[in-house]
N, C-alpha and C positions, 0 to 999 in steps of 0.2 A: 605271372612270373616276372621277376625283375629283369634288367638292362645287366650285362658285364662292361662295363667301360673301362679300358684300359687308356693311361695317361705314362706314358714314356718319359724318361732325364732327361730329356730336350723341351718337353712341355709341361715345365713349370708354371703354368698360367692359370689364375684361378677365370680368366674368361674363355677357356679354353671351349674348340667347339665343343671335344668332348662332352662336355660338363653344361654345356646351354641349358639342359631341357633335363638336367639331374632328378630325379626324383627320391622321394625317402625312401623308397622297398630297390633304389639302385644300389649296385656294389662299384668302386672305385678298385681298379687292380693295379696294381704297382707290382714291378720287378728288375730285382737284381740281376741282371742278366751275364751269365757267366759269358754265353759268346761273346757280349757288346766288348767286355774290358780284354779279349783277348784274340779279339780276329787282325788286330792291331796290337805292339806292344803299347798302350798306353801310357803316358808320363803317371807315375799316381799322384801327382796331386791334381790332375784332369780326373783321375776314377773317384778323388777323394771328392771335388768338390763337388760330381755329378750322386755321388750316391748319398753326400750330406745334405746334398740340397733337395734329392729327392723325402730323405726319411724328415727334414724340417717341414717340406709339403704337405706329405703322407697327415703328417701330427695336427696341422694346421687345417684340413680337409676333416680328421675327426672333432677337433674342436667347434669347427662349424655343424655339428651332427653328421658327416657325410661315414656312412659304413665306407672300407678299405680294407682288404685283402692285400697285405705288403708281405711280397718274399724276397726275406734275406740274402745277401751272398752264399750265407755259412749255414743255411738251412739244410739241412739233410735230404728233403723231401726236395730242394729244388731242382728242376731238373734243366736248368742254365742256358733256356733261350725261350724268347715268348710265345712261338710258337705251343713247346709245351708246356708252359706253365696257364696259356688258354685253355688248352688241351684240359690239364689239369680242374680249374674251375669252373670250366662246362662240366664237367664231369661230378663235380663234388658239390656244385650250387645250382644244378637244372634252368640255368637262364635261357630267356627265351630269345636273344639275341645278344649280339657283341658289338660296340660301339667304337670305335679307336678315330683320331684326326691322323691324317695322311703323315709320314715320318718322312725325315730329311735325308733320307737315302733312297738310291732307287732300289738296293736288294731287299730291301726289310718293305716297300710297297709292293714289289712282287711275292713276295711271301703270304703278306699280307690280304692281295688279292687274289688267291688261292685257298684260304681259311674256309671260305662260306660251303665251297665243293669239300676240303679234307674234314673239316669238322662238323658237318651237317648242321651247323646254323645258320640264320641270318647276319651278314657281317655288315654295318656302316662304316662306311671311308669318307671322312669328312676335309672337306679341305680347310686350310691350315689359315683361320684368317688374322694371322697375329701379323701376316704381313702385309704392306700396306700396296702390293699387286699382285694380285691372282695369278698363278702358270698362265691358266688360259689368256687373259689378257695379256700377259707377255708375248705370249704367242701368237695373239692378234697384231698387235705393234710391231712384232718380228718378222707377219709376213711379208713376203715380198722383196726385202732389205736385202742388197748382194753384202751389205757388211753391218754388222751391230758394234756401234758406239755407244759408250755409256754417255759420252756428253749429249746424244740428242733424245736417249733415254731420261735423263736426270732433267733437263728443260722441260719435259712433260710431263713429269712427276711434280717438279715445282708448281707447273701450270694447273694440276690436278689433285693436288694436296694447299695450294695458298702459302707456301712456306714461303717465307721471305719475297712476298711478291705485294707490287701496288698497282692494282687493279692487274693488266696482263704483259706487265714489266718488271725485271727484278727489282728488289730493294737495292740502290746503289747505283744503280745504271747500269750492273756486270751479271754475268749470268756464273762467272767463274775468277776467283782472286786467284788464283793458285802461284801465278806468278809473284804472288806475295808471301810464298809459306817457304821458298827456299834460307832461309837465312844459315849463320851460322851463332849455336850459342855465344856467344862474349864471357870470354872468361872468368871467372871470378863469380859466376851468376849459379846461383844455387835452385835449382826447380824445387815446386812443392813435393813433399813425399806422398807416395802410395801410401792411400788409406789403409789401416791394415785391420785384421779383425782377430780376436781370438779368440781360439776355439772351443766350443761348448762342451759337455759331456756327451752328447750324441756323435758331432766333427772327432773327438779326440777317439770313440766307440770303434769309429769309420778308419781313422788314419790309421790306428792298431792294424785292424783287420787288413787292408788294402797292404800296408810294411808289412806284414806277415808272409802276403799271398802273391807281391808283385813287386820282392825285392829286386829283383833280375830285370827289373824294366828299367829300362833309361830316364833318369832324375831325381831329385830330391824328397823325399814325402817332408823332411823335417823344414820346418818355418813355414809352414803351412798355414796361409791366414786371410786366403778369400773368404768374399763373404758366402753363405750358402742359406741365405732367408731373403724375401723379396726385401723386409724392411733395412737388411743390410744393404742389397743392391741400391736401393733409393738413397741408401745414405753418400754411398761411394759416389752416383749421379750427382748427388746435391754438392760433393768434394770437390768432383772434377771442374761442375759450373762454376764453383766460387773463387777455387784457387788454382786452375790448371789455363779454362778456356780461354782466358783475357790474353795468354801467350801460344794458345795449341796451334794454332795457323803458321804464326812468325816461324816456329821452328818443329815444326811436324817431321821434315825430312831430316832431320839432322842426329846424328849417333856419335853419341859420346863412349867416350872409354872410363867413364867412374859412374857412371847413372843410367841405368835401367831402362827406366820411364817417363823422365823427362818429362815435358808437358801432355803427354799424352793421356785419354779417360781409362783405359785399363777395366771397361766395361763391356768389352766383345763377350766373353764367358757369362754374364747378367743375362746378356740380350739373347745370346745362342741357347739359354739353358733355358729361356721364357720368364726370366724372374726380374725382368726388363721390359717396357715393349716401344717399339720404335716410336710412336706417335708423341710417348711421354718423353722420351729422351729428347725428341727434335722441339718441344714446347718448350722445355725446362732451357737449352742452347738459345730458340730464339725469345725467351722471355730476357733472359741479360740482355743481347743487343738493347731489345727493346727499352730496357732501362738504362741504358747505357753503359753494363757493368763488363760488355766485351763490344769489340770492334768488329764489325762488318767480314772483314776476310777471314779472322778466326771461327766467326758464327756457320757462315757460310760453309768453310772449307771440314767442317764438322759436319753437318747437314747432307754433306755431298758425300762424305762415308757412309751415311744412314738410308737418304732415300735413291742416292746413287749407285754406290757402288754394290753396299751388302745386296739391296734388289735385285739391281741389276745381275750379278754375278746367281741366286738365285733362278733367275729366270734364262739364263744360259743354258745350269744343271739340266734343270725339266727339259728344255727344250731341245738339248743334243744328247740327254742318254738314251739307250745305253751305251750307244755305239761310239761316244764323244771322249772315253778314256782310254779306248784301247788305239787312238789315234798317236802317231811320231812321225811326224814332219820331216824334224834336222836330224844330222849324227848323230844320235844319242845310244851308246853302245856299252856305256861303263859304269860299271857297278859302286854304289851308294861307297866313297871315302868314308873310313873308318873314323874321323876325327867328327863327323857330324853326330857320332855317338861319344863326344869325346876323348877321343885318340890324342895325343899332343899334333898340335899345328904351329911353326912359326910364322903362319897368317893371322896379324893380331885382330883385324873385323869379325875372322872368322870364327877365333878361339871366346873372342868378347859375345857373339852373337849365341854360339854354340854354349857357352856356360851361362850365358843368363837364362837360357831355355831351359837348361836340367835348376836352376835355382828359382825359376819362377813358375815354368810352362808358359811362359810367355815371354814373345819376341815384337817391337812394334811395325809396322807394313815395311818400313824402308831397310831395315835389317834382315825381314823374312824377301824381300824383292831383290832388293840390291846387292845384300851378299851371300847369301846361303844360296838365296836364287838364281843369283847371277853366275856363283862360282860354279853351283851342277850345270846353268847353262852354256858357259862355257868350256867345261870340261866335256859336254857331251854327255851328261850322265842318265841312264835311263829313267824314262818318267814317272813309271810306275814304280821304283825303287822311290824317288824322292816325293813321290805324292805319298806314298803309306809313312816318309819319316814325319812328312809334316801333318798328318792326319793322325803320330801316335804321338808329339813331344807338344800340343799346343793345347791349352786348355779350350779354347771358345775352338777348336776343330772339329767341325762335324763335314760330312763328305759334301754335302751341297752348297757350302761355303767356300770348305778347302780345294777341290776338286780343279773347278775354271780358274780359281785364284793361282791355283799352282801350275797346273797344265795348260792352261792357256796365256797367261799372268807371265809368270814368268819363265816357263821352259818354250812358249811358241809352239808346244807341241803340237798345237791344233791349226798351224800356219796361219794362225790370223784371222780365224772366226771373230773375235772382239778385239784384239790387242793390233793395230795400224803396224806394229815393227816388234822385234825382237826387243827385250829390256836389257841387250846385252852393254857392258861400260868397263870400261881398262879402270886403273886404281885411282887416274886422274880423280874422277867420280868420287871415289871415297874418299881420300883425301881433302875435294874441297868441302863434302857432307859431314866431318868427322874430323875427331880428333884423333882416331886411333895411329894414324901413320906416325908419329911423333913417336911411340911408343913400339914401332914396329923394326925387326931388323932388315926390311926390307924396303925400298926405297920405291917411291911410286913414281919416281919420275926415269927410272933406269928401265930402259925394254928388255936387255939381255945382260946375262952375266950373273953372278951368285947372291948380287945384292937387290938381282931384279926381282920389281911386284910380282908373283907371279898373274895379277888381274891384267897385266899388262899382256908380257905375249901369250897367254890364253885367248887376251880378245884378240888379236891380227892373228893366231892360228883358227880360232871360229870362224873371222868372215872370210878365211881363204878355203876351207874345211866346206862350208856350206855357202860356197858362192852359185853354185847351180842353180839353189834353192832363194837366194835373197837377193842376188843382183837387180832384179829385176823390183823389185819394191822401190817405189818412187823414194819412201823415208830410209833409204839406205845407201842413195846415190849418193849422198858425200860420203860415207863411210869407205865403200868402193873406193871411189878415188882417191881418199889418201889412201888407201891399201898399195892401190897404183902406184901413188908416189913415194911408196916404201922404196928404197934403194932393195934392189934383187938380193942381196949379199945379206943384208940385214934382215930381206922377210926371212929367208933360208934360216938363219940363226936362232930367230926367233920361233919358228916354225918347229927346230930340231931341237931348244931348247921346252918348248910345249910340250912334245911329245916324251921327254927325258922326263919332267915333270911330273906328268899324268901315270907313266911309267912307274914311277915311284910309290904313286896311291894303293897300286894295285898290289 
């Protein structure tokens, strides 16, 4: 009797474990899953790209002879979560076991390891190895540690991957440029454009159906032009190497008010969906250095998103759920502001960050950190309210990514399991990272009064709000003390105009 192997829209990967030990009497099961696009309001061009990139798979897996059993969104018989659509193909193909690689959440592995009991067969859960560190070894590494930093994670992974390393030194003498990626664009300077792609008869099949089914969900379906084939993924990699990475380091932090994407790869969504995989991404980055076609900090500071962070943050998920999302730390008591779904804002970071998310499904780190993230953290907004917006409006958002990135990243909710201090910043911040305050009617260097940033007394009412809770953090003792040296009169005002502010969200 054959193998049921089911292959998920997160693994796009023709080396998938899944599929190691394939055989010709296997069936490959693919589905449409009605709960996945709706336990979350998803952005549709996130459902778009995951369900066109799964049917370009699907096709691709028959083309190589592989049988596949694919159900539709809009099938009738589907019955819109995989649990029963296994149910289903046990049922109607007598397989003698069911094959699946472990999934990027931890409710769909609990479900999952539950199948063998609810569906009387033998179930395989393989682990995931497209990444380049096991749970389990993360968890080796993490014993012990009273605090996990990615900087002493990513030193070991350099030293255990050979990336940019001469013999057991980095390339360059530095383990970290980052102090070199602050700049500010110079005006006049035009970044490369976002590769774009157009869409097939099958993508245009897909976007129909998803506008039909998920107009009511927050963003755009129209302009729709990720790629959804590995060999578009490669191409968009090959974009980013030639004409983005020579500048991505110099100005990775930086957010303009006319331009999107900047020098940034715009290949989280490739890598997240498996139609990318990290080992190739980080050869194709350190082959330019190598040829001299990008500089050391650029190389680098790209690299440190790959086997640094995305891992890292990875290996956080595994290792503190379940228990690690329903954690809150600081104040956080107030309900998701309406403008993060597009409400009018006369916060111009905020309206720029908020509308390029409904026009792309994508936002780059310092935009989704420093303002969206910064503002709920300083408004106190709850976590779980802002973790499901950023898990529904972001194309590359999947929970084991999004989850630490956001609750621990930037809300602190987790007090600093990974994150040394809060990511909280007044407008000073945005202003020297951006152009948008030029554009804004609000003034970032005023604390109070009608013209004031509101990022401004938002932060001096945070660290007065949650002084109980941070004083005490070595990296917040200067903070503290200028709070201190706030004139009483003026924290007062600032304080009352915070509260007047927040007032208004609600």
């Amino acid at each position: 009797m054959a193998t049921l192997r089911l292959v998920l829209g997160d693994q796009l990967s023709r080396g998938l474990a899944t599929l190691a030990d394939l055989t010709a009497d296997d069936v490959v099961l693919m589905v449409e899953a009605r709960e996945e696009t709706t336990y979350v309001p998803h952005h549709p061009q996130k459902i778009i790209l995951v369900l066109a990139a799964m049917r370009h798979f699907a096709q691709a897996l028959r083309d190589d002879g592989v049988a596949v059993r694919y159900v539709t969104l809009d099938d009738p018989a589907n019955t819109g979560s995989f649990s029963g659509e296994v149910r289903r193909a046990l049922r109607e193909g007598g397989y003698r076991r069911v094959v699946v690689t472990e999934p990027g959440e931890w409710r769909l592995r609990e479900e999952m390891s539950r199948w063998s009991d609810a569906l009387d067969v033998a179930v395989e859960l393989r682990t995931d190895d497209r990444f380049l560190c096991p749970a389990e070894e993360f968890r080796q590494w993490a014993a012990g540690r009273k605090q996990l930093r990615m900087e002493h994670f990513y030193r070991e992974m350099r030293r255990c991957t050979g990336y940019l390393m001469e013999g057991d030194q980095p390339v360059g003498g530095s383990w970290n440029y980052d102090s070199r990626n602050r700049k500010r664009l110079p005006r006049g300077t035009t970044p490369p454009q976002r590769l774009r792609f157009t869409p097939d008869a099958t993508t245009r099949e897909v976007t129909g159906l998803v506008t039909e089914r998920y107009a009511a969900h927050f963003g755009d379906a129209e302009g729709f032009s990720w790629g959804v084939t590995r060999a578009q993924a490669l191409e968009a990699l090959d974009h980013f190497v030639a004409e983005a990475l020579p500048c991505f380091g110099d100005y990775q932090d930086f957010m303009s008010d006319a331009e999107d994407f900047l020098y940034h790869a715009v290949i989280s969504p490739y890598l997240n969906v498996g139609l990318l995989d990290p080992r190739e991404v980080c050869a194709a980055a350190i082959a330019a250095y190598d040829s001299g076609a990008a500089p050391i900090h650029c190389v680098e500071g790209f690299v440190r998103q790959i086997i640094g962070w995305r891992e890292f943050i990875r290996g956080v998920y595994w290792l503190r759920m379940p228990s690690y999302a329903g954690s809150v730390y600081l104040d956080a008591e107030r309900p998701l502001p309406a403008f993060y779904w597009g409400a009018d804002t006369d916060m111009r970071c905020v309206e720029r960050a908020v509308s390029a998310t409904r026009r792309n499904a994508y936002a780059h780190h310092i935009q989704r950190l420093m303002v969206t993230g910064n503002f709920a953290l300083l408004a106190g907004i709850r976590p779980a309210e802002v973790e499901a917006w950023y898990l529904a409006v972001y194309a590359d958002a999947f929970e084991w990514v999004e989850l630490p990135n956001t609750h621990g990243m930037a809300l602190f909710a987790d007090g600093g399991v990974f994150a040394s201090k809060p990511y909280a910043a007044s407008g000073a911040y945005i202003n020297r990272m951006s152009d948008h305050c030029g554009n804004c009617r609000y003034d970032p260097k005023q604390k109070t009064g009608p013209d004031a940033c509101p990022f401004n007394f938002l932060y001096w009412d945070f660290l007065a709000r949650n002084r109980s809770r941070l004083e005490r953090n070595p990296r917040m003792r200067l903070a503290y003390r200028n709070l201190d040296n706030q004139e009483a009169g003026l924290l007062q005002e600032m304080r009352q105009q915070a509260s007047s502010f927040l007032g208004t969200l609600e």
